[in-house]
DOZA-57889 format. One record per residue (C-alpha): residue number from 1; residue in three letters; x, y, z. Coordinates in steps of 0.2 Angstrom, whole numbers, plus 5000, padded with zeros to 4 digits. Layout:
% DOZA-57889
NODE pos code    x    y    z
NODE NUM  ala    X    Y    Z
...
END
This chain:
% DOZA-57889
NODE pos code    x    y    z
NODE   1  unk 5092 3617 5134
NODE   2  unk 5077 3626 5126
NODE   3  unk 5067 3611 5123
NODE   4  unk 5071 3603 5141
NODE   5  unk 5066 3619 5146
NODE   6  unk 5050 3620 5139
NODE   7  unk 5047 3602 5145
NODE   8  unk 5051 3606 5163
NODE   9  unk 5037 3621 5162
NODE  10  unk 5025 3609 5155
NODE  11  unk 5027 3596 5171
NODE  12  unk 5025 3611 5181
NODE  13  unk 5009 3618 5175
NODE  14  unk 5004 3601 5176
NODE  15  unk 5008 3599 5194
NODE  16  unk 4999 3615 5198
NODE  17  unk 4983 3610 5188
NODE  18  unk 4983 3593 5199
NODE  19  unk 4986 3603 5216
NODE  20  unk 4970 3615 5211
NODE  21  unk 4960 3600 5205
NODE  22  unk 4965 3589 5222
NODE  23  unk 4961 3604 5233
NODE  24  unk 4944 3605 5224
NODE  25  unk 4940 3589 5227
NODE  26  unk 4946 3588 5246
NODE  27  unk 4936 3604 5250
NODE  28  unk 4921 3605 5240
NODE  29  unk 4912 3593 5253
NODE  30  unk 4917 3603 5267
NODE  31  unk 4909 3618 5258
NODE  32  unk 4893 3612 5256
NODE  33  unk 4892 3603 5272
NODE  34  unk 4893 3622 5279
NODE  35  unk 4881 3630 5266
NODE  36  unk 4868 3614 5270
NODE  37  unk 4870 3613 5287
NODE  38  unk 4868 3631 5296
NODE  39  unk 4869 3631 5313
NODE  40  unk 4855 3623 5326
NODE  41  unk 4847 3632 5339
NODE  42  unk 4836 3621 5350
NODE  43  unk 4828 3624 5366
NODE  44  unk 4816 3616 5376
NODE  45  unk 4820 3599 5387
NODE  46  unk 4813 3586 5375
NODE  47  unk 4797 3578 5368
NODE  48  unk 4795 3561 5375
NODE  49  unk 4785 3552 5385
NODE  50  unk 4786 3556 5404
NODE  51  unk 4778 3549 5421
NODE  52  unk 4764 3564 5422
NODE  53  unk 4755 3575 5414
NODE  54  unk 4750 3595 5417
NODE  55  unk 4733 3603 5416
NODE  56  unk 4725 3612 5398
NODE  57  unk 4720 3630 5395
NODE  58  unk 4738 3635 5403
NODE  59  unk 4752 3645 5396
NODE  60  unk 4765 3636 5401
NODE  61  unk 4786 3641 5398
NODE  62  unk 4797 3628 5401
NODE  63  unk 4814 3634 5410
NODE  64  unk 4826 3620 5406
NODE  65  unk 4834 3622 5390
NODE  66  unk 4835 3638 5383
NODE  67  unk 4839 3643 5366
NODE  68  unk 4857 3643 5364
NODE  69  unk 4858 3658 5349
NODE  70  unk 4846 3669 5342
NODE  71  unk 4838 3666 5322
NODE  72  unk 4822 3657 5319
NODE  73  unk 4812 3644 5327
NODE  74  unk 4809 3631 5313
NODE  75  unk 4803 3617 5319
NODE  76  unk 4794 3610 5336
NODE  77  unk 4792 3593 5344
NODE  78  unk 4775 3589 5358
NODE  79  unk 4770 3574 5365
NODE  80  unk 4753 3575 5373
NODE  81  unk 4747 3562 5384
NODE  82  unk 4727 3565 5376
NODE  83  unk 4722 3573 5361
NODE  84  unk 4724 3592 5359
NODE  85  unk 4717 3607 5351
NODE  86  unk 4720 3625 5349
NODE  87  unk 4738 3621 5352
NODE  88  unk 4751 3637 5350
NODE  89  unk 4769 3638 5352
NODE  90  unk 4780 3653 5356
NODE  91  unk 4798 3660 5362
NODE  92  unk 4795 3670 5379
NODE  93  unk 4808 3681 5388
NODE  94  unk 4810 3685 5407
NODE  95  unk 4808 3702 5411
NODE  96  unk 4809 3701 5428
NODE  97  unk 4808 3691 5442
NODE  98  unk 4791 3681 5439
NODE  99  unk 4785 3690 5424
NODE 100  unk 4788 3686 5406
NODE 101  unk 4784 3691 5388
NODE 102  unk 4780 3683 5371
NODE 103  unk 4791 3688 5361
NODE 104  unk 4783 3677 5344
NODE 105  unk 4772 3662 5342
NODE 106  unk 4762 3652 5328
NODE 107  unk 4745 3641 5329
NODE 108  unk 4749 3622 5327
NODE 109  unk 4732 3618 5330
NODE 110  unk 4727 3599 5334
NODE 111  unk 4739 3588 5342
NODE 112  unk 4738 3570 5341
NODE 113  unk 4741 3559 5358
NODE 114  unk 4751 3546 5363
NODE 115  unk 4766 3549 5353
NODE 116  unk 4780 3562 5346
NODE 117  unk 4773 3576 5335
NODE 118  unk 4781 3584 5323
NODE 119  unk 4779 3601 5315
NODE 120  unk 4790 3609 5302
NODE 121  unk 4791 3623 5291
NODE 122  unk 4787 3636 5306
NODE 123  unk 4794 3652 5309
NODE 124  unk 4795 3659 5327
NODE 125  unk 4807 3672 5332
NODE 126  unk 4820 3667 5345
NODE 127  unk 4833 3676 5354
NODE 128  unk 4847 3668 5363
NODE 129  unk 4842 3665 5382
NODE 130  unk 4822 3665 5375
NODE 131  unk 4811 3649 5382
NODE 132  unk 4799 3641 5374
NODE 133  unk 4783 3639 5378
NODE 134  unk 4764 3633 5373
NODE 135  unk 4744 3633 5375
NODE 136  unk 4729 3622 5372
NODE 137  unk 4711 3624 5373
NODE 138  unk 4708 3606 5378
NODE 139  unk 4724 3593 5381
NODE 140  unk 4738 3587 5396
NODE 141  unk 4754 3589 5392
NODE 142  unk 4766 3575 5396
NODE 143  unk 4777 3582 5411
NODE 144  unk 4789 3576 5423
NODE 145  unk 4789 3583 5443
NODE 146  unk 4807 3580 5444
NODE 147  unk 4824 3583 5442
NODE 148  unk 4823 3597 5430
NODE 149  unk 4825 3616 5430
NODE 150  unk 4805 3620 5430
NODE 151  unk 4792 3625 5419
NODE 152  unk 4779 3642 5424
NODE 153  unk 4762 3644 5419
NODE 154  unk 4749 3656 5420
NODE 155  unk 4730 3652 5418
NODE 156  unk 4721 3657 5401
NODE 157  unk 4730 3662 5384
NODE 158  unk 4742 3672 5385
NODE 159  unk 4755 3668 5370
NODE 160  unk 4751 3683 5358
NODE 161  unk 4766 3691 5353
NODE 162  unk 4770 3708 5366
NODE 163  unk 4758 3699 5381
NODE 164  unk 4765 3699 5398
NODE 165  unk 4759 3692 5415
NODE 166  unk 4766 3686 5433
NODE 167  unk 4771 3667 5432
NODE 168  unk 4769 3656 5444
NODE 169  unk 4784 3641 5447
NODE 170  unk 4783 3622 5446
NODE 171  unk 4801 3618 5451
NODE 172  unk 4809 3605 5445
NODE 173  unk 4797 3599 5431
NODE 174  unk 4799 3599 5413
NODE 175  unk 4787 3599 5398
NODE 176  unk 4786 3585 5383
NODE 177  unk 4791 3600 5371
NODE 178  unk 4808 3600 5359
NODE 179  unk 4810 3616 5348
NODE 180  unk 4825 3618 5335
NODE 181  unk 4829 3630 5320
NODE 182  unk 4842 3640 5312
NODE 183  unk 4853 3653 5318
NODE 184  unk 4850 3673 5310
NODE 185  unk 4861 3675 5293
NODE 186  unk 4863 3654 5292
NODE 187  unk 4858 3654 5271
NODE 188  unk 4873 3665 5270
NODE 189  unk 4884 3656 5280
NODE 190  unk 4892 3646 5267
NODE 191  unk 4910 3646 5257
NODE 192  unk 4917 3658 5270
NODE 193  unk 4920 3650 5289
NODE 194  unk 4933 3656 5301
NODE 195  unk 4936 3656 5318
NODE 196  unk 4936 3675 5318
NODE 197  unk 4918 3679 5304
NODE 198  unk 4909 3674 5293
NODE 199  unk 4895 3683 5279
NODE 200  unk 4881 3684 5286
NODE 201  unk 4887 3683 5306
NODE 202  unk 4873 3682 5319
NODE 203  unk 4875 3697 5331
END
């Protein structure tokens, strides 16, 4: 009986190891999909190639779209129907009725026509609800007149990080201008994913 009981221990730590080992395996993937993968914000209507364009040396904030959470602004798609300089991108907030703020903003600098450009490895400052927005010294902005939530503009620069001004409305257009990036505490949001938390929760 000793020895068939010594046996039967031995099949059961066996059976445990490959349980542990099969649960490894099954989850690991799942683990660093989350801890590779934080969550997206994105905001802004899309950078493609629309029916009109708007006029240069506007700042303009285009309503449809807004960011969806709050973190950093990472990356920012424009399409410009001629070449562009002294381009500048930033998150703005409304502050009421017609006047909004910047609340953050980077130089991109020249932007090539004609097609989608990409720039990566930036770092604005968004907060959930925030638009996004741009400026150039010389350039037209692919735009569409219709069937979107709108885009406002104010003449001259006005995308330093604090400045302010009264808006004034193109309804229903929308810009050729895509911005996406990665929610607030995203590096830690890895191992540990619940419905109710998580380290490094946005709040």
């Amino acid at each position: 009986m000793q020895t068939l009981t010594k046996k039967a221990k031995g099949k059961v730590r066996k059976l445990i190891l490959t349980v542990m080992v099969i649960g490894i395996l099954a989850f690991s993937p799942m683990i660093w999909q989350a801890w590779a993968n934080p969550d997206v914000i994105d905001a802004g209507p899309g950078a493609i190639n629309r029916a009109s364009t708007a006029a240069t040396l506007h700042t303009r904030i285009d309503l449809n779209n807004p960011a969806n959470d709050s973190g950093t602004i990472t990356s920012v798609e424009l399409w410009y129907a001629t070449n562009a300089t002294g381009v500048r991108v930033g998150t703005f907030y409304n502050v009421g009725g017609s006047n909004y703020t910047c609340r953050d903003s980077v130089v991109i600098g020249n932007v090539t026509s004609g097609s989608k450009q990409t720039f990566n490895g930036l770092s604005i400052t968004v907060v959930a609800g925030d638009y996004i927005g741009f400026y150039d010294t010389v350039g037209t902005p692919e735009r569409d007149t219709s069937g979107f939530s709108g885009y406002v503009y104010l003449t001259g620069e006005h995308i330093d990080p604090s400045d302010s001004g009264t808006y004034t409305l193109n309804d229903d257009d929308a810009l050729s201008i895509y911005a996406t990036g990665e929610t607030a505490g995203a590096g830690d949001a890895g191992i540990m994913t619940t419905n109710t938390g998580y380290w490094g929760a946005t709040y």
